[in-house]
C-alpha positions in Angstrom: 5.0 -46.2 -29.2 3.4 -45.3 -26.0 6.7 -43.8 -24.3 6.9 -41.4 -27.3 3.6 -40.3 -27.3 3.0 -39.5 -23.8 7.1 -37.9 -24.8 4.9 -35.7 -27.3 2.0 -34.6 -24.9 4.8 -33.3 -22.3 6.0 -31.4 -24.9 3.2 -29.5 -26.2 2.1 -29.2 -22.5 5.4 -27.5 -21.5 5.4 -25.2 -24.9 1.9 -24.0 -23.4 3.4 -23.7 -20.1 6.0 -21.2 -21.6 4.0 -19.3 -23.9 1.7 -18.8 -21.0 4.3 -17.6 -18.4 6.5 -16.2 -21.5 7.9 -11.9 -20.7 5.7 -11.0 -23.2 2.9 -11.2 -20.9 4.6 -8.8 -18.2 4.4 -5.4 -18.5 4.8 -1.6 -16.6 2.0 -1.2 -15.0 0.4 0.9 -12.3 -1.7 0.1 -9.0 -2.8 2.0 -6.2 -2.2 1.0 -2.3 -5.6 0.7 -1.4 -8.5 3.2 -3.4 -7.7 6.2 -5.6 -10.8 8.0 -5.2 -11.9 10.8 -7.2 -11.2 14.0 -5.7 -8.7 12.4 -3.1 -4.9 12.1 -3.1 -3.5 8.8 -3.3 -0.1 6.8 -3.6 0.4 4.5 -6.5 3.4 2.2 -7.6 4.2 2.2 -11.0 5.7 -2.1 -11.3 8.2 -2.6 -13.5 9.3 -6.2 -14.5 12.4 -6.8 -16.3 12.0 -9.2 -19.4 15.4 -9.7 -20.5 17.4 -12.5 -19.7 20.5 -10.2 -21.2 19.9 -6.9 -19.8 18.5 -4.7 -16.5 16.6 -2.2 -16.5 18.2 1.1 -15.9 15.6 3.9 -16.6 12.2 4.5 -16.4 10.4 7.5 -17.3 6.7 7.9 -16.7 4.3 10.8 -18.1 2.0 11.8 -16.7 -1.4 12.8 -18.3 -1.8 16.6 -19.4 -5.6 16.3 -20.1 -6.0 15.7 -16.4 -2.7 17.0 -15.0 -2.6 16.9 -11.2 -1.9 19.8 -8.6 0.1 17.3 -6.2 3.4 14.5 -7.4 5.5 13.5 -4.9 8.0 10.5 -5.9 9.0 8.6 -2.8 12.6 7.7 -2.5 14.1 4.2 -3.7 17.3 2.9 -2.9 19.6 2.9 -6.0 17.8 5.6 -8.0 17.6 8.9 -8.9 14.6 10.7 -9.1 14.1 13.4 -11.8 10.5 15.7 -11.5 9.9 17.6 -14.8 7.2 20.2 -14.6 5.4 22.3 -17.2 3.0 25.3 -17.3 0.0 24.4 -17.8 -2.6 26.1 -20.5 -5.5 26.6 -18.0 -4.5 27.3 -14.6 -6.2 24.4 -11.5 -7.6 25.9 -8.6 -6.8 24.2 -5.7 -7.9 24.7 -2.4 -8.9 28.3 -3.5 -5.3 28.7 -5.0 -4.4 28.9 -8.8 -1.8 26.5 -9.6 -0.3 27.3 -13.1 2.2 24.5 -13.5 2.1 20.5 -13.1 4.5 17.4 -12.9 4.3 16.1 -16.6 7.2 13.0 -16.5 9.2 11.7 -13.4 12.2 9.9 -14.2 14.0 7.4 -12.5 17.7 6.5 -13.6 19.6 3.5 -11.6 22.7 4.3 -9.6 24.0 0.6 -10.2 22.7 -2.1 -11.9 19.0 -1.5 -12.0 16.6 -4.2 -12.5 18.1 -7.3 -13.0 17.0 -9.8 -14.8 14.0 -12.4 -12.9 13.6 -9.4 -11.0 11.0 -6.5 -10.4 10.7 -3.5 -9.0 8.0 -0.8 -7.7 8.2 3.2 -8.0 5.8 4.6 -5.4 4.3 8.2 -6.5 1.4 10.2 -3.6 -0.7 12.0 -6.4 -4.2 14.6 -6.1 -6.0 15.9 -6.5 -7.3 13.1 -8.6 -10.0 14.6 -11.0 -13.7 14.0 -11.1 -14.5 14.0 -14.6 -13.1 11.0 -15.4 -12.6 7.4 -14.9 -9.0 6.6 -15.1 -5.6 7.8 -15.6 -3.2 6.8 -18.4 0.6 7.1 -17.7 2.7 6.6 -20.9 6.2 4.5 -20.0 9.1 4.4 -21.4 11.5 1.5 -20.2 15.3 1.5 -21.0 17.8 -1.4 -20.7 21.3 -1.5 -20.2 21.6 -3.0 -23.6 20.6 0.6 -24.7 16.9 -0.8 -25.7 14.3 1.4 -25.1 10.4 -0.2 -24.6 7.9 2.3 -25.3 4.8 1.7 -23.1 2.6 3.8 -24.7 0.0 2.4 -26.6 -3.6 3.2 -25.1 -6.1 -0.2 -24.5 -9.4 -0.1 -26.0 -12.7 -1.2 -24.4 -14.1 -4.4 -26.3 -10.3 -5.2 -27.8 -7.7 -7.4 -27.6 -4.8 -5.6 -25.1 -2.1 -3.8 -27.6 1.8 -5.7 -27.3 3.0 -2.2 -25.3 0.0 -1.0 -23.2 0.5 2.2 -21.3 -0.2 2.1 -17.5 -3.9 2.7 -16.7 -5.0 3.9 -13.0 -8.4 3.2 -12.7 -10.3 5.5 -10.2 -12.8 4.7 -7.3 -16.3 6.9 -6.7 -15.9 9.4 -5.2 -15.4 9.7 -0.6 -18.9 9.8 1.3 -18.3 13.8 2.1 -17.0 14.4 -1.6 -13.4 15.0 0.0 -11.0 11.9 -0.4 -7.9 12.5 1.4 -6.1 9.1 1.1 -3.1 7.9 3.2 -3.7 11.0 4.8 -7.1 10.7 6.1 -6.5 6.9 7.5 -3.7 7.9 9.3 -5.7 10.3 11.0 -8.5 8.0 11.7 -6.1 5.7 13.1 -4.3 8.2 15.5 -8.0 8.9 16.8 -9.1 5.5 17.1 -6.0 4.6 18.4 -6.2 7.5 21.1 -9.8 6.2 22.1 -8.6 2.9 22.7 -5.7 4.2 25.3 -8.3 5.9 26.6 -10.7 3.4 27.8 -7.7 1.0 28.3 -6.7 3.3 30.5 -10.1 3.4 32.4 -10.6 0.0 32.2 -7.2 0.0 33.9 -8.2 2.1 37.0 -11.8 0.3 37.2 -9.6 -3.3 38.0 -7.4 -1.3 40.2 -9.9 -0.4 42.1 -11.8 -3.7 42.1 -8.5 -5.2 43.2 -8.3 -2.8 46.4 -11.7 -4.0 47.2 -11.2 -7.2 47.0 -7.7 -7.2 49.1 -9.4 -5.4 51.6 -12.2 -8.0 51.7 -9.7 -10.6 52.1 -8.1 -9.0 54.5 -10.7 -8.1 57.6 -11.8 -11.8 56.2 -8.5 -13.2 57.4 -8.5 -11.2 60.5 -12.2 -12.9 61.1 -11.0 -16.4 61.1 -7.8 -15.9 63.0 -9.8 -14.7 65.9 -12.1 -17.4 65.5 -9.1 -20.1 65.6 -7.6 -18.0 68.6 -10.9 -18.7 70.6 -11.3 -22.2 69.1 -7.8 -23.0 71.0 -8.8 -21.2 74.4 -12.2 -23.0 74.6 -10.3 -26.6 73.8 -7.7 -25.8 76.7 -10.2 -25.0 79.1 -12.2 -28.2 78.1 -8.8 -30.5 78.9 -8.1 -28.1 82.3 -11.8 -29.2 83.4 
């Protein structure tokens, strides 16, 4: 009686288990690498799982959002897929850096060479984006995922604030405050930091460098007329003992 009830208990425990860690639960989504800050550029991955145990994943296509459309897309290569940019003209012209851009990326499409996604598997789509708007707080990117079974997943379903997460949420980029200066320049502006900083350090590696160098000379030389100091002392050491014997 015992045996089959602590038989029982592993059972609901590993039924929780699965609903827990069950597909349902994995979705596209998008994250940046590091901050996307509001008026900056940024790169982002859009993460795609694959939840079929009978299918890969052959085709994403992500839109991107026209209320907020963006001046800068730039889909980095990924081994085994094609990229696709669609753009659009746009209703009201941006004006960027003092120029009036009159079209946008609106969907980027990614179609697998081979297999795809396989099953147990996931994979990320890396996209640099700006100039990230100010007047609002995050990005939405409707998905749609296709499988090789010809099954098409339609992440598109906007999540509320105060409700439960919808079964197909779209992707949501959330975005930072705003760079100190106003100007956020992303990747962009780290890389630049770090060729300066790295460029100060060589430099004062480099002085560093010559101030040993030269504390090394000083010290040989040192050493040196020390040497020369006690090998005349010895040499009149020996005379004065010879002498002593002779007498």
């Amino acid at each position: 009686m015992k045996a089959s009830r602590i038989a029982a208990a592993g059972a609901v425990a590993g039924a929780a288990v699965l609903a827990v860690s069950s597909p349902c639960f994995a979705h596209v989504s998008v994250q940046p690498e590091g901050e996307a800050a509001k008026g900056g550029y940024a790169v982002v991955g859009f993460k795609v799982p694959n939840e079929r145990d009978n299918a890969s994943t052959t085709k994403l296509e992500v839109t991107f959002p026209s209320d907020h459309p963006l001046s800068s897309v730039l889909p980095q290569p990924v081994e085994g897929w094609d990229i696709k940019v669609t753009k659009s003209r746009l209703a009201e012209p941006l004006e960027v850096h003092g120029k009036k851009i009159d079209e946008a990326v609106t969907k980027v499409t990614w179609t697998a060479k081979g297999e795809g996604i396989k099953p147990g598997f996931f994979q990320k789509f890396p996209v640099s984006v700006g100039t990230l708007p100010e007047n609002t707080d995050q990005l939405v990117f409707k998905a749609l995922q296709t499988y090789s079974s010809k099954e098409v997943v339609r992440w598109i379903e906007v999540p509320q604030e105060g409700q439960d997460e919808p079964d197909n949420p779209a992707p949501v980029l959330a975005l930072t405050a705003p760079a100190e200066d106003g100007h956020g320049h992303g990747a962009a502006a780290d890389d630049d930091n770090a060729s300066d900083d790295a460029e100060k350090a060589s430099a004062e590696t480099s002085a560093a460098s010559g101030d040993d160098s030269g504390g090394t000379d000083t010290t040989a030389r040192v050493l040196g007329v020390v040497g020369i100091v006690v090998g005349a002392a010895g040499v009149a050491y020996g005379v004065l003992a010879g002498r002593r014997r002779t007498a």
